[in-house]
KEKESE-62383 format. One record per atom (N, C-alpha, C, O): x, y, z. Coordinates in steps of 0.001 Angstrom, whole numbers, plus 500000, padded with zeros to 6 digits. Atoms other than C-alpha are relative to their C-alpha. Example, Ala and Ser with C-alpha at 12.3 -4.5 7.8 and 13.67 -1.06 7.14 Angstrom:
2
500890498810500000512300495500507800500900501200500000501936501181500665499180498810499940513670498940507140499230501090500730499739502198500899
! end
This chain:
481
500558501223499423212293534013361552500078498880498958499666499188497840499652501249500947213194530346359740498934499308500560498223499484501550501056501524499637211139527309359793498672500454499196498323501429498531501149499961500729208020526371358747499118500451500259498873500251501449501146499533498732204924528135359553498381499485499137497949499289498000501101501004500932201704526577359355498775500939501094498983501032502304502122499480499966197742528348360150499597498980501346499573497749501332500427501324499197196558527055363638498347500133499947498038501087500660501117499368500369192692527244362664499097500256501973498961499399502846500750500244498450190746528301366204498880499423499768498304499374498682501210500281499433187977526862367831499058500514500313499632501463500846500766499067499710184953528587368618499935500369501476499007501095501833499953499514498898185881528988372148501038501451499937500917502515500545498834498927499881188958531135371373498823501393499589498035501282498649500455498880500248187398534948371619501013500910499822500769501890499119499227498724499419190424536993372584500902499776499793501763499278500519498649500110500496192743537146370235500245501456499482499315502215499211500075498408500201194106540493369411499574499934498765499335498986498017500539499181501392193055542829366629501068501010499476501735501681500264499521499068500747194770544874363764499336500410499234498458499663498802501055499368501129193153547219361371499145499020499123498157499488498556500740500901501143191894543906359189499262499728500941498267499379500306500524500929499293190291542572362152500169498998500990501274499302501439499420501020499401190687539619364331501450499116499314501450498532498231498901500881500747194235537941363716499930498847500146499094498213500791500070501909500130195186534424362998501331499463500744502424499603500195499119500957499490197289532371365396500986499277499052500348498524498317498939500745501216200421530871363033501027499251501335501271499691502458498889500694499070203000528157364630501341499768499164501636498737498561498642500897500630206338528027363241501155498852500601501993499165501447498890500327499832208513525483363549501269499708499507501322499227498375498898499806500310212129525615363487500664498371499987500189497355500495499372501481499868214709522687362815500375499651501419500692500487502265499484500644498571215528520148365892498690500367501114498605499864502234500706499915498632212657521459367869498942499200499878498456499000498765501283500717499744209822519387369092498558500282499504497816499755498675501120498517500456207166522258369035500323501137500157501069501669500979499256498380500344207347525593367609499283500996501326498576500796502313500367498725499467206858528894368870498239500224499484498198499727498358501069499238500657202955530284367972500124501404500473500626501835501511499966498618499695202354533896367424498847500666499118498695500286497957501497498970500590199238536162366267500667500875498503501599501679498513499389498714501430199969538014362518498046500203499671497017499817500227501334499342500500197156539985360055499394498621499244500229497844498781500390501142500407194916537180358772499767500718497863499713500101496799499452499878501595195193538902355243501033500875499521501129501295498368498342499500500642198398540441354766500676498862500358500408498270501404499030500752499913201361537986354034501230500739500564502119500201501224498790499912500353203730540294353853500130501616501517499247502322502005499998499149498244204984542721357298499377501442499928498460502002500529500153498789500735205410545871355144498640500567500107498393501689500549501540499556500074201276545665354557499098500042501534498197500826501833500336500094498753200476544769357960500752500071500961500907498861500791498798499803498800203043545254360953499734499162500929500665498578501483499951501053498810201242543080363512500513498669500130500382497680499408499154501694499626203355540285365340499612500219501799499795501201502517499617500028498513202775539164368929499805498996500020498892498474499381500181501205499585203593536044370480498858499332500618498168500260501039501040500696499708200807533528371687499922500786501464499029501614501645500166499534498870201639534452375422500812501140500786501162501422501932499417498248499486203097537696375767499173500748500289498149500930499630500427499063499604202212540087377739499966501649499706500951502368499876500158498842500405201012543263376677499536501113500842498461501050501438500649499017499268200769546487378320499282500963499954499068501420498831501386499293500427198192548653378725500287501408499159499516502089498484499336498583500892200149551598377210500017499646498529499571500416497679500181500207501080200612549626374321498512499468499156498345499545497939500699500634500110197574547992374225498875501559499754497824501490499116501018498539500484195809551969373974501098500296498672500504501239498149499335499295500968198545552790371000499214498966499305498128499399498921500339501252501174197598549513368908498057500361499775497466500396498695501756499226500223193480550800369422500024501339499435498975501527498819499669498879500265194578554222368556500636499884498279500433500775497454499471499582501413196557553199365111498845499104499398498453499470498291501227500134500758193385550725364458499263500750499494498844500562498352501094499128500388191222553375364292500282501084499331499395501880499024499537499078500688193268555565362610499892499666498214499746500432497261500161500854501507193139552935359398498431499670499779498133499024498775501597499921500406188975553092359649499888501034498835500451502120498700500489498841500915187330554520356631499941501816500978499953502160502160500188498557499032187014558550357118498201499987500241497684500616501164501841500052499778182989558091357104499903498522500239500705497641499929500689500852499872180629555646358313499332499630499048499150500435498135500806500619501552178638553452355737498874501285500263499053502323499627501244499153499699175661555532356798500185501429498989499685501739497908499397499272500716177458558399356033500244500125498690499830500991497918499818499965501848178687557501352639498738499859499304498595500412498213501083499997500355175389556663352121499070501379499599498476501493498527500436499032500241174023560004352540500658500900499260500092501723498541499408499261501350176613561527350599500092499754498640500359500491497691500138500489501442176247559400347898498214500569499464497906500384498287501300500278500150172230560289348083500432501893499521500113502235498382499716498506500484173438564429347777500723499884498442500188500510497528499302499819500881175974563753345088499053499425498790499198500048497739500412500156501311173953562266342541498253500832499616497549500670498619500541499194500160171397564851343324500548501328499240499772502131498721499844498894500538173320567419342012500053500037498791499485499080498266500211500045501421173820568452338384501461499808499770502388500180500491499067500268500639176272567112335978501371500631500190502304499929500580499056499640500244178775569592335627500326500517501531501004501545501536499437499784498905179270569748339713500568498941500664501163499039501737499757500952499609179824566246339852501430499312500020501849498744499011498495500155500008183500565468341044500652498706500520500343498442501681499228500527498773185864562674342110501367499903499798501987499972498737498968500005499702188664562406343326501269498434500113501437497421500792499030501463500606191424559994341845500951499679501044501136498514501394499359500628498897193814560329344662499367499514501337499706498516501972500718500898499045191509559808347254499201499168499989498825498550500985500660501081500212189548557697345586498216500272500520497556499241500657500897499049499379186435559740346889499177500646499106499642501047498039500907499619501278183231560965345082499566501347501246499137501352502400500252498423498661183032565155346432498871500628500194498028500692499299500794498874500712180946567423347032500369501615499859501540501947500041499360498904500219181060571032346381500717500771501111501587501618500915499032499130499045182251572257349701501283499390500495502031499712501418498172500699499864185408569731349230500277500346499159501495500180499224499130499346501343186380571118346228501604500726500450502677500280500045498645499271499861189199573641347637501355498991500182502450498945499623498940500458499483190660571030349907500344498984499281501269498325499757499335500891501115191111568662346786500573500623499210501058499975498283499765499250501257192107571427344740501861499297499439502173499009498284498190500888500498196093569801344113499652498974499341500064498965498181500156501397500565194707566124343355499269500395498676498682501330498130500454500478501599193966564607340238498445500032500087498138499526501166501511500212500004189821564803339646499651499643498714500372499896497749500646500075500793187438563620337467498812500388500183498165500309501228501284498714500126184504565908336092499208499831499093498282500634498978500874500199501416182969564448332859499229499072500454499634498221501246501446500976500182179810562587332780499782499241500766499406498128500397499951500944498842179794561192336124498447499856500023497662500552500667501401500091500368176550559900334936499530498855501231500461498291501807500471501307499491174190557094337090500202499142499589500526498295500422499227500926500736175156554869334605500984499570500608501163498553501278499070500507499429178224555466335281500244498927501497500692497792501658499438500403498983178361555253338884499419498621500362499780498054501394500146501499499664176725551826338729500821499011499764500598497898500240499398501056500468179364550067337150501913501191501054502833501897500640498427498820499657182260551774340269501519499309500110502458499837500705498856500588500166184980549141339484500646500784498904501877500797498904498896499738501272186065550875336135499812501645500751500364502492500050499646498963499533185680554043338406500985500430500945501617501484501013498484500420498870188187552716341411501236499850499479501239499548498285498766500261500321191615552411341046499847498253500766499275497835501773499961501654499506192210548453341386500889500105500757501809500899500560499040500323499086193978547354344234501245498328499590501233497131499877498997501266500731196738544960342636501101499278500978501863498431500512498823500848499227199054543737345646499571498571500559498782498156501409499980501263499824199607540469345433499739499007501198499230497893501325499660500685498581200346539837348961498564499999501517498447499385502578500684499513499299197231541597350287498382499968499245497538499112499508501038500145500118194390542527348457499517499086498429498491498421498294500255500710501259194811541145344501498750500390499354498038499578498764501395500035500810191861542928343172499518499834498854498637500592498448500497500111501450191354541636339828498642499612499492497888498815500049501703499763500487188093542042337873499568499040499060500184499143497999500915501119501037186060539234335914500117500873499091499976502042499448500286499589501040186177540241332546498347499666499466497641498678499662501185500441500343183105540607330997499136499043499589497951498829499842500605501338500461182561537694329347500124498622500981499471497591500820500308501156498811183088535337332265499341500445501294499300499746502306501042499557499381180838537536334055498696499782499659497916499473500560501211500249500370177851537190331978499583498590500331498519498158500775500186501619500130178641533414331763499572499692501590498712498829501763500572500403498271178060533198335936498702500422499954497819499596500187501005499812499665175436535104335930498736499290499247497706499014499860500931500676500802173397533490333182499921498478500441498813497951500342500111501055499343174346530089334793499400499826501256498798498790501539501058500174498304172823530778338592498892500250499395497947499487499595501340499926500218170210532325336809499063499092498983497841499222498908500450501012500808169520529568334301499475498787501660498696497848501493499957501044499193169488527545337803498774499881500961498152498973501511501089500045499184167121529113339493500374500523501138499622500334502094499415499456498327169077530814342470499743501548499365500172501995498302500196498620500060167817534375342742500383501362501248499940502501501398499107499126498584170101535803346112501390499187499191501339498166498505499129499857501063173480535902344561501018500589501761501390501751501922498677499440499137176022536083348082501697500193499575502541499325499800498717500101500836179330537721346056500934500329501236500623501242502001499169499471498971182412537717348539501088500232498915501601499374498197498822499618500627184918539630346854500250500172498132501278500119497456500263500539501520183590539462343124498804501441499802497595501381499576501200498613500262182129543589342859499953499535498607498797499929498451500241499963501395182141542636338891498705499408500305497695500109500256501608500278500281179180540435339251498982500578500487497903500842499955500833498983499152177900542318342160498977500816498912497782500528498833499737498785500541177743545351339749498447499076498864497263499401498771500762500272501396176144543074336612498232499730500674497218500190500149501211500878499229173205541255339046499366501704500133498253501969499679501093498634500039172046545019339580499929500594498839498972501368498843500216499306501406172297546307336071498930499636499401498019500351498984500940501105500555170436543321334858498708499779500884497784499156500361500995500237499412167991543375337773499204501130499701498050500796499431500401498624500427166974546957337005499222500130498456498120500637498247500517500137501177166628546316333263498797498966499758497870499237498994501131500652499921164373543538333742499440499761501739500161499606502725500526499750498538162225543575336900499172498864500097498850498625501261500358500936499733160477540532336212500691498550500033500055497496500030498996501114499918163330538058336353500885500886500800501780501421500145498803499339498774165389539735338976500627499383501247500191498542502033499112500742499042167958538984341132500784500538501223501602501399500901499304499049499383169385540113344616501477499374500401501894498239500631498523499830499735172856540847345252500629500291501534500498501457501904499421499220499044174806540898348785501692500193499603502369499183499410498888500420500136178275542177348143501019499683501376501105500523502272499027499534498476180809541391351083501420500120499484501725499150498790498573499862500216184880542807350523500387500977501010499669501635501764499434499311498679187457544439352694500360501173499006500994502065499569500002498616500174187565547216350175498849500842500202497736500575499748501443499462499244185288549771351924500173501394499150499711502361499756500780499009501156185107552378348962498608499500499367497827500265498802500924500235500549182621550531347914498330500385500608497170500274500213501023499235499018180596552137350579499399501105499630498289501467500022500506498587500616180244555268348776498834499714498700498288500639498099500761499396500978178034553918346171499056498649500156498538498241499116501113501378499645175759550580347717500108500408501539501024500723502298500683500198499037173247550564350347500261499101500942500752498004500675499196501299499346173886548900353606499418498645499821500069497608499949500842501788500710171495545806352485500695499707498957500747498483498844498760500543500878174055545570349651501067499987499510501325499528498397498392499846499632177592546274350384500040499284501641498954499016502155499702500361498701179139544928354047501875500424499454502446500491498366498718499459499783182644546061354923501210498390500711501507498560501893499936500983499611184353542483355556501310499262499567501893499459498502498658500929500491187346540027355510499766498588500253499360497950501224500557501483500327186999536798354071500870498821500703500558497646500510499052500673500121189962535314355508499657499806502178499917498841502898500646500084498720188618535798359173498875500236500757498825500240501987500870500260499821185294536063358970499188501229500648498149501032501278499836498384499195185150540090360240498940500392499652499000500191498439501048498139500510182005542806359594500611500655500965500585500598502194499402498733499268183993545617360192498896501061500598499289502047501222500748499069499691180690547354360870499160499320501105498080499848501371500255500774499025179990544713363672498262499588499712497726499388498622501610500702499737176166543568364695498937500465498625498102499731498098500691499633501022174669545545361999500246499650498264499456499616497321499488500934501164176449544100359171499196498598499913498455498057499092500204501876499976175939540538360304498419499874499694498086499227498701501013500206499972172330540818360868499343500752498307498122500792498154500218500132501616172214541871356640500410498835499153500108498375498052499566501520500695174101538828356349499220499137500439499046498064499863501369501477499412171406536800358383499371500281498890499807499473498069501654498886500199168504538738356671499937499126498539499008498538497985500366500115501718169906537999353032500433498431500040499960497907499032499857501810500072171041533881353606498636499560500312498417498406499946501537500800499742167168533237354748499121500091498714498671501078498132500644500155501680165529531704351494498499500179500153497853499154500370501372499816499772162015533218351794499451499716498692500219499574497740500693499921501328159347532903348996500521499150499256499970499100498156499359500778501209161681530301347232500868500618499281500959500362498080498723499479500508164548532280346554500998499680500430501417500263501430498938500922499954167320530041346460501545501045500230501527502217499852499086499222499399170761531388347798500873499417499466500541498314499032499011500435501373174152530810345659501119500942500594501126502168500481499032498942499833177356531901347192501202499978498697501467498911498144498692499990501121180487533078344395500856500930500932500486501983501450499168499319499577183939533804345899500745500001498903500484499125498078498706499483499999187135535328344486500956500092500014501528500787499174498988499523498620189952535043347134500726500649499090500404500713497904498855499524500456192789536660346233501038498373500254501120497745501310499358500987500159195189533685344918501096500020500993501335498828501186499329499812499504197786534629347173499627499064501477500495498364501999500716500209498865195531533575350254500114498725500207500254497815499389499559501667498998196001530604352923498334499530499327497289500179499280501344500828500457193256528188351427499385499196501555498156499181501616500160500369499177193036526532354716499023501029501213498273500535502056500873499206499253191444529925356484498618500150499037497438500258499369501509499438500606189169530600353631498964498711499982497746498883500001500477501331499710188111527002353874499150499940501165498071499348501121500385499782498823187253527679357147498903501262500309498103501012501211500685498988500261185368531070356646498642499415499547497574499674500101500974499816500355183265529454354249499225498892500147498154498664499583500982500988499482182437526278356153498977500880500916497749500840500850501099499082499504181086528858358413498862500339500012497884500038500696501381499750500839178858530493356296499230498928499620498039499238499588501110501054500280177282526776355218499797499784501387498603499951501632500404499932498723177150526409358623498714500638500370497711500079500815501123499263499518174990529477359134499202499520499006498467498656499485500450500323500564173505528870356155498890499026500409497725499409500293500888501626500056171735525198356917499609500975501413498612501693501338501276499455498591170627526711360605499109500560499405498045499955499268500956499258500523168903529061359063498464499812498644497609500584498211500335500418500798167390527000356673499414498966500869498418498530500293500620501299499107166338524165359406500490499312499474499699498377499348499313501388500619168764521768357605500956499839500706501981500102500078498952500173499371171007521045360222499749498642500497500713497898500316500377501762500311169488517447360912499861499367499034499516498208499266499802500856500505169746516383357743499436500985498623499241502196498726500337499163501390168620517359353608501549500441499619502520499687499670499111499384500555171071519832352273500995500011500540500780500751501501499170500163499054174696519092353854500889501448499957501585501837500894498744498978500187176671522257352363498861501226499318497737500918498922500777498772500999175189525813350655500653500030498711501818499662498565499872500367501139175403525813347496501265500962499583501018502021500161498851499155499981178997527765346410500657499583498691500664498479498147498880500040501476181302528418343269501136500888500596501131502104500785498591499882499867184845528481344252500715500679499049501179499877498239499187499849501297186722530692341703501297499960500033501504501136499734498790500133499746190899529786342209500608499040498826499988498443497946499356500773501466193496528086339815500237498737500163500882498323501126499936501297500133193386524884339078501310499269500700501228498071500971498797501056499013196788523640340976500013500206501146500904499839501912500351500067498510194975524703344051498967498776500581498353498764501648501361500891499920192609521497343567500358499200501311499625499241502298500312500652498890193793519332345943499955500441502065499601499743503015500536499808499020193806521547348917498725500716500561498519500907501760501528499654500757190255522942347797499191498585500799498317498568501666500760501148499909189365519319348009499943499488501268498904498981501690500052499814498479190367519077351528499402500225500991499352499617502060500609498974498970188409521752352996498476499137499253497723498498499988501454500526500683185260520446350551500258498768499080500537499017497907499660501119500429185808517057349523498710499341498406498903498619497428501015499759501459182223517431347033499748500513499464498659500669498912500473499159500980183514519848345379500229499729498569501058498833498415498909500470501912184478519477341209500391501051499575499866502160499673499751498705500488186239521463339709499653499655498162499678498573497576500666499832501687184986522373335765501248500918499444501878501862499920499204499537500580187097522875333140499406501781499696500258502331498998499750498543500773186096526658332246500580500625500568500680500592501794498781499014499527188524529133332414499744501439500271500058502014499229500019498428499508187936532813333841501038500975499697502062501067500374499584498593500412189225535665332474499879501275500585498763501573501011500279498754498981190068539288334226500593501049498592501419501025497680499776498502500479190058542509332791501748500642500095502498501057499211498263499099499599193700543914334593500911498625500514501822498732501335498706500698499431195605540877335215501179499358499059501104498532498149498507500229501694198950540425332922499873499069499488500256499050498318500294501545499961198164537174332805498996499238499329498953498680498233501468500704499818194915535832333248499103500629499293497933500729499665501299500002501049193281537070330130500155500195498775501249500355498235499558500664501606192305536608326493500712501408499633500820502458500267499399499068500676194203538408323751501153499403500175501511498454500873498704500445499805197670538711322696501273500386501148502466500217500896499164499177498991199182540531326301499839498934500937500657498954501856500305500942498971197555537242328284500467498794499560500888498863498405499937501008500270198198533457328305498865499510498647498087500291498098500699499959500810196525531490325797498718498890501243497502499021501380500801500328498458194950529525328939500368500535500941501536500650501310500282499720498728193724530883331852500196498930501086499434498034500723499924501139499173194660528232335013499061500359500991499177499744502051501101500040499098191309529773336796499136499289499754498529499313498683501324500928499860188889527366337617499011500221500557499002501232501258500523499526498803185759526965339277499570499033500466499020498106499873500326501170499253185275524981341975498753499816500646498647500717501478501059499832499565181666523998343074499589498626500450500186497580500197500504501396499530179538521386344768498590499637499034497918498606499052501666499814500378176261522578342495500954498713498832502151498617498561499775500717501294175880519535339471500505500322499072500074501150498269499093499378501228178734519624337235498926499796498659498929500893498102500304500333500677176385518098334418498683501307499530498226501508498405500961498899500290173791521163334850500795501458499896500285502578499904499294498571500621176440523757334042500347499779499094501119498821499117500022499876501363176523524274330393501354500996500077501494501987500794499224499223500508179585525487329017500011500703498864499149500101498224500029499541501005180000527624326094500035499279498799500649500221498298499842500635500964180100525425322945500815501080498929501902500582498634499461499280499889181239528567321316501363500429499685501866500874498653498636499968499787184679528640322999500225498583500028501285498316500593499269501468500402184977524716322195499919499541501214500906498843501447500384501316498934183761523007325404499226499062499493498510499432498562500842500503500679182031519902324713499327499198501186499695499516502317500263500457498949180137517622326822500681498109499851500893497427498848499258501460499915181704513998328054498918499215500584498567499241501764501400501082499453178787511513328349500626499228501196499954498909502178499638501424498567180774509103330877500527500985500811500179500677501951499758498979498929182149512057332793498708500796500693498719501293501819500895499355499758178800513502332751500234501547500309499563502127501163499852499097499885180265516639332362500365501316499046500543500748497968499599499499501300181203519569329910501854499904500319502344499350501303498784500729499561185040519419329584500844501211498476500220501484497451499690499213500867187346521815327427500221499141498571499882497968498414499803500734501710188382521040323330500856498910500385500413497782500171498903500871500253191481519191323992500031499003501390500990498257501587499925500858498606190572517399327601499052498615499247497874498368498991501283501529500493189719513803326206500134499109501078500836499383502051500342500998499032188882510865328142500852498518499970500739497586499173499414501225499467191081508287329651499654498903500346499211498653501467500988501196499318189951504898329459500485499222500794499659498412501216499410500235498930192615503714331949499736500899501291499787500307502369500187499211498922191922506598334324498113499853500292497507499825501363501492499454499917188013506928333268499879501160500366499229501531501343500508498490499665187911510181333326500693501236499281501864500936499053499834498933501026188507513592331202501113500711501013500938501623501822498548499554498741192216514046333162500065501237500057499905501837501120498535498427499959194023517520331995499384500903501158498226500737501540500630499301498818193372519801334712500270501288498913499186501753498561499326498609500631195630523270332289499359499944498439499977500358497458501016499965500962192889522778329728501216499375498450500655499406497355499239500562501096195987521218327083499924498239500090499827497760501220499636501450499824196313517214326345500806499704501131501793500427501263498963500689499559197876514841329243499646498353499593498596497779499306499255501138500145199445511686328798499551498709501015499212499023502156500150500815498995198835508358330501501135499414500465501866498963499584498763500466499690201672507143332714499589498584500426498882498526501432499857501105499368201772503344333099500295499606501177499642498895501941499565500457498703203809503121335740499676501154501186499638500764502353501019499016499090202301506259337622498344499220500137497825499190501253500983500514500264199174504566336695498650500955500187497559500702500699500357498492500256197996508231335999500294500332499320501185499884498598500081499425501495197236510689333638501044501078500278500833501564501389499068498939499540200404513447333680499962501017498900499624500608497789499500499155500957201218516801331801501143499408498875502290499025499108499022500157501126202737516105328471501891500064500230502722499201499949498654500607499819206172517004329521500489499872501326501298500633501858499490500938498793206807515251332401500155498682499408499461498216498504499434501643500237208746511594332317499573499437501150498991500048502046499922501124499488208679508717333981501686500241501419502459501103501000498867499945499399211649508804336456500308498537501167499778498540502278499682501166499629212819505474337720500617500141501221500310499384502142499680500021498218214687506566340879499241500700500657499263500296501820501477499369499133211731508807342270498664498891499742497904498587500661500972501176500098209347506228341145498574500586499373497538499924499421501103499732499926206917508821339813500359500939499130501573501139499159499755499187501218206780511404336756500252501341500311499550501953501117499350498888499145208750514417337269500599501052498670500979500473497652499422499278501132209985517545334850501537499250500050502104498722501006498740501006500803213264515970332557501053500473500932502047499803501209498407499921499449215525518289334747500116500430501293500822501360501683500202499892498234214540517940338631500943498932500472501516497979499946498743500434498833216694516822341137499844498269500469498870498452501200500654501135499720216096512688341973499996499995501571500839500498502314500091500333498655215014511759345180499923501316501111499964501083502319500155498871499285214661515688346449498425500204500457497448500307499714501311499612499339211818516309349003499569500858500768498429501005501207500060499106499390212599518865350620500857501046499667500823500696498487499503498391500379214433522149349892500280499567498511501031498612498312499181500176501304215090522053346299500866501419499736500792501795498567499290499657500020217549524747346985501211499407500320502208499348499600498851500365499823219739523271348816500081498234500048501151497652500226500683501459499591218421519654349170499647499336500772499221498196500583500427500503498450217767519204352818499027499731500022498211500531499565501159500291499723215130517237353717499051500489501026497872500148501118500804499774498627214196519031357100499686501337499711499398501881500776500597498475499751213198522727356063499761499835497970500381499134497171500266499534501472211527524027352340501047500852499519502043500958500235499494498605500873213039526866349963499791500945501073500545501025502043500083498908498975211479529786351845500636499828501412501136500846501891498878500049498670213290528380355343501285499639499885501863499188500874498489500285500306216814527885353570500986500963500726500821502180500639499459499013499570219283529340355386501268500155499003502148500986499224498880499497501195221689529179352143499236501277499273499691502359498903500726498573500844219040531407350519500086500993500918500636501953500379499371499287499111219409533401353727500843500710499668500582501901499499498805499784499391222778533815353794500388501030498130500910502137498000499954499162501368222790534908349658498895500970500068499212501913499342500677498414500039220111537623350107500441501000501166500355502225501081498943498568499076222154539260353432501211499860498584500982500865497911499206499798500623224971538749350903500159500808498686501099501455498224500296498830500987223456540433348125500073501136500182500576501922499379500770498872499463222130543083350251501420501187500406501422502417500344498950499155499783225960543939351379500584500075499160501547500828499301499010500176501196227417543302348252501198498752499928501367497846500744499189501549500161230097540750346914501011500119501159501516501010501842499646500455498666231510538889349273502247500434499481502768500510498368498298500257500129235997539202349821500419499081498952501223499477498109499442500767500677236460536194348056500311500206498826501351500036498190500762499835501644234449537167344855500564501836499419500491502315498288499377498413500150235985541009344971501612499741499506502128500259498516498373500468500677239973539216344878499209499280498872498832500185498128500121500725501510238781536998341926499360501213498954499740501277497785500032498733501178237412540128340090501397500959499616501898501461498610498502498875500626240566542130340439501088499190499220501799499668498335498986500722500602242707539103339575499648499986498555500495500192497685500334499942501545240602538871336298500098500898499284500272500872498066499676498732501103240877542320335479501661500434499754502136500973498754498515499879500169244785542418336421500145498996498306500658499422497271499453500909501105244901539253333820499460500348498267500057500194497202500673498990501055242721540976331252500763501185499711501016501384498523499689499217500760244297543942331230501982499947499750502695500846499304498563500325500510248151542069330991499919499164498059500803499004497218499904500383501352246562540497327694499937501269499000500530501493497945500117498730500976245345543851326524501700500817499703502009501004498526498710499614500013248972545332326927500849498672498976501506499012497992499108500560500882250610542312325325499814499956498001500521499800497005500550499784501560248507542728322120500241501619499524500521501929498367499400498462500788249231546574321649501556499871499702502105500535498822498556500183500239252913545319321948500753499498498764501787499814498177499890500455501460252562543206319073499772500505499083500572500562498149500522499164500709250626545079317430501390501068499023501766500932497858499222499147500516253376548274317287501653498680499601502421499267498839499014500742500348256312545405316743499621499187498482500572498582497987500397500346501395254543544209313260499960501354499012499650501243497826
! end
C-alpha cells in the first residue's frame, strides 16, 4: 500500500469498531497520489508494523460471521493464561513458600509453583534468592520487551528515577498515575514502605500483563495507552475512577513513557481523556483547573507535535536516562546527551534541577536550563532544545543548531549538504508523496529482494572479462622480461 497515511482520531459516538488482541483499533486513511480522498481502513492501534499485529480491514467491508468467530477465537487465544485475580492468588502462595522452592521461569516469564515444576522442566529457571525484596523490584526480574515498533520497554535508570520521584514529592502530589513507567511504579512502593509517614500511592497502567503476577488489582491495570483499553474491562476502570478522585488532599500527578515509536496524535488523545475524566471528577469542569497535572517523558524533536495536542505544555531541559537502551544512557556505550525530555504543564520554575549535573537556573526564563543552554537576547529565551550551544540566525530570525547554514535559495537554515528547494521526498524529490511512499524506493527493495537487475549482471561480467584480459596481459610480460 503507497501514499500517505494519516490517524483519523474518532469521536465519541463511534463504538463499533473492530477489535484485535490490543484492543479496540484505530481507523487510518491513506491517501494515494491523484486521488481526491483516500481509502480508510481499521489496523492495531499499537503495533506499526503487520508482522506484530496482522489486523487490516477496510472502513466498510463486510465481514462474515465465520470470520468474525475466527478473529474472537485468535483474540482470546493472545489473553494472558490467568486472570489478574488469579495471578494474584498465585503470587499470595508463592511467596508463602520457602526459599529454596521458589522458582521462575525465564522462558515463560512466569513465577511457579511446585506442581509446575515437571512441565517447565526443559526451560531455563531461576532458583536463588527469589527473595521479597527481590520480587518488588520485577523489572530487573522480566525480560524487557525491546521492539521498537510495538512495545519499546525501556527502563528509567535509576538516577532519573529518584529525580521524579523526589520532584512530585517535593510538590506535594501523593497519587502518582504511572502509564507505562513500572521503574517508578516499583520505587513509589519501595519508598512508601520504608517510610510510612510520607507515603505515596502508585496506580500502574501498561499493556505488559506480567506485571499481574506480582501487583494487586488497586495497583497494576492491564491497558493500552494508545487507545485507551482496560483489558480487564469495568473492573479495571472503576480502579482508575477510585484512584484519580483526590480525597483528603491527595493531589494526583500523571507520568507517561510512550514508547517513542508511537503516533503522538493518539496518545494526545488518550491523555486528553484522562484530564477529561480527571476535572469531572474533581468538579472542575466549569472552570479552576483546565488540564491534570502530567509529565510527558519523549525526545525533544517531538516538541512541536507535543505542543499541538497540549499547547501549555514546556518542555525542561533535563535529560532521562534508561538502564537497557544503546543509546539513551550515561557512560561510555551511550550518547553523551540523552534527547529525552520532559514535557509538562506543572511550573517549570518549581522543578529544581540537579545543580550537580550542571543545570543552572535562568532568571528571565524563569527556569532551570542545562550548562551550555544560554540565553538569547534576540530570541529571549534559553533556545538549544539537544542540551549543546545554538546559534542565532539573522535572517531565520531564530536560534538554530550549530551546524546548520543559512541557505539563500530555501530561505531558511538547513544542513551544508541538503537538497535546495526539496519538500517532499528527499529520495527522489517529488513533491506529492514522502520517502516511505517512494515508489523508486519501492522498486529498489523488490529489486534487492530478487537480486541484481540484467543490466547490472552484463556490466559485472564485462568488468570481470576486462579484468581478467589485464591479468593475462601482465603474466605475459612478466614471462617475456
Amino acid at each position: 500500500m503507497e501514499g500517505e497515511v494519516e490517524v483519523i482520531i474518532p469521536g465519541e459516538e463511534e463504538r463499533n469498531t473492530p477489535h484485535c488482541p490490543h484492543g479496540p483499533t484505530v481507523l487510518f486513511q491513506v491517501m494515494c497520489r491523484g486521488e481526491k480522498s483516500g481509502r480508510r481502513f481499521y489496523a492495531c492501534s499499537a503495533c506499526r508494523d503487520r508482522k506484530d499485529c496482522s489486523f487490516f480491514q477496510w472502513e466498510n467491508e463486510k465481514v462474515s460471521e465465520e470470520r468474525l468467530r475466527v478473529r474472537e477465537a485468535q483474540n482470546q487465544m493472545k489473553r494472558p493464561s490467568f486472570t489478574h485475580s488469579e495471578y494474584c492468588t498465585r503470587f499470595r502462595e508463592f511467596v508463602s513458600l520457602p526459599l529454596d522452592q521458589r522458582r521462575f521461569c525465564v522462558d515463560c516469564q512466569l513465577l511457579l509453583l511446585p506442581a509446575e515444576w515437571s512441565a517447565h522442566a526443559s526451560h531455563q529457571a531461576l532458583s536463588d534468592d527469589i527473595t521479597v525484596t527481590r520480587l518488588r523490584r520485577p523489572s530487573l526480574l522480566l525480560c524487557a520487551l525491546e521492539n521498537k515498533k510495538s512495545n519499546a520497554q525501556y527502563l528509567f535508570a535509576d538516577r532519573s528515577c529518584r529525580f521524579l520521584l523526589d520532584v512530585l514529592s517535593g510538590l506535594g502530589y501523593r497519587k502518582v498515575l504511572c502509564i507505562g513507567t513500572p521503574r517508578l511504579h516499583e520505587l513509589i512502593k519501595i519508598r512508601s514502605a520504608e517510610d510510612k509517614t510520607n507515603s505515596m500511592k502508585s496506580l500502574l497502567l501498561d499493556i505488559d500483563f506480567r506485571y499481574s503476577q506480582f501487583y494487586p488489582q488497586n495497583e497494576f491495570c492491564h491497558y493500552n495507552m494508545f487507545n485507551h483499553h482496560f483489558f480487564d474491562g469495568k473492573e479495571s476502570v472503576d480502579v482508575f475512577l477510585d484512584f484519580l478522585s483526590e480525597e483528603a488532599g491527595n493531589k494526583v500527578v500523571m507520568v507517561t513513557d510512550p514508547p517513542f515509536g508511537g503516533l503522538v496524535k493518539l496518545l494526545g488523545h488518550t491523555f486528553s481523556k484522562i484530564s477529561h475524566t480527571w476535572r469531572s471528577l474533581q468538579g472542575t469542569e466549569s472552570g479552576g483547573v483546565s488540564e491534570m497535572p502530567m509529565v510527558w517523558i519523549f525526545p525533544y524533536y517531538f516538541e512541536p507535535r507535543i505542543l499541538d495536542c497540549f499547547p501549555a505544555f514546556t518542555m525542561l531541559d533535563y535529560q532521562v536516562d534508561y538502564d537497557n537502551h544503546p543509546l539513551y544512557k550515561r557512560g561510555t556505550m551511550g550518547r553523551k546527551q540523552s534527547p529525552v525530555r520532559l514535557f509538562t504543564n506543572l511550573c517549570p520554575k518549581d522543578i529544581v534541577l540537579p545543580k550537580d549535573e550542571g543545570y543552572r537556573f535562568c532568571s528571565i526564563c524563569e527556569r532551570y536550563v542545562s550548562a551550555e543552554n544560554r540565553h538569547c537576547p534576540d530570541c529571549n529565551a534559553c533556545t538549544s532544545k539537544n542540551g549543546r550551544p545554538w546559534r542565532h540566525c539573522a535572517e531565520c530570525g531564530k536560534c538554530v543548531k550549530p551546524s546548520w547554514h543559512h541557505c539563500s535559495s530555501c530561505s531558511r537554515c538547513v544542513l551544508p549538504d541538503h537538497r535546495c528547494g526539496q519538500t517532499g521526498c528527499y529520495n527522489c524529490g517529488d513533491p506529492g508523496h514522502k520517502h516511505k511512499a517512494c515508489p523508486l524506493k519501492h522498486r529498489k527493495n523488490v529489486q534487492s529482494a530478487k537480486g541484481p537487475s540484467k543490466h547490472h549482471s552484463k556490466a559485472s561480467k564485462r568488468t570481470a572479462t576486462k579484468r581478467k584480459t589485464r591479468n593475462t596481459h601482465r603474466k605475459k610480460k612478466k614471462k617475456v622480461t
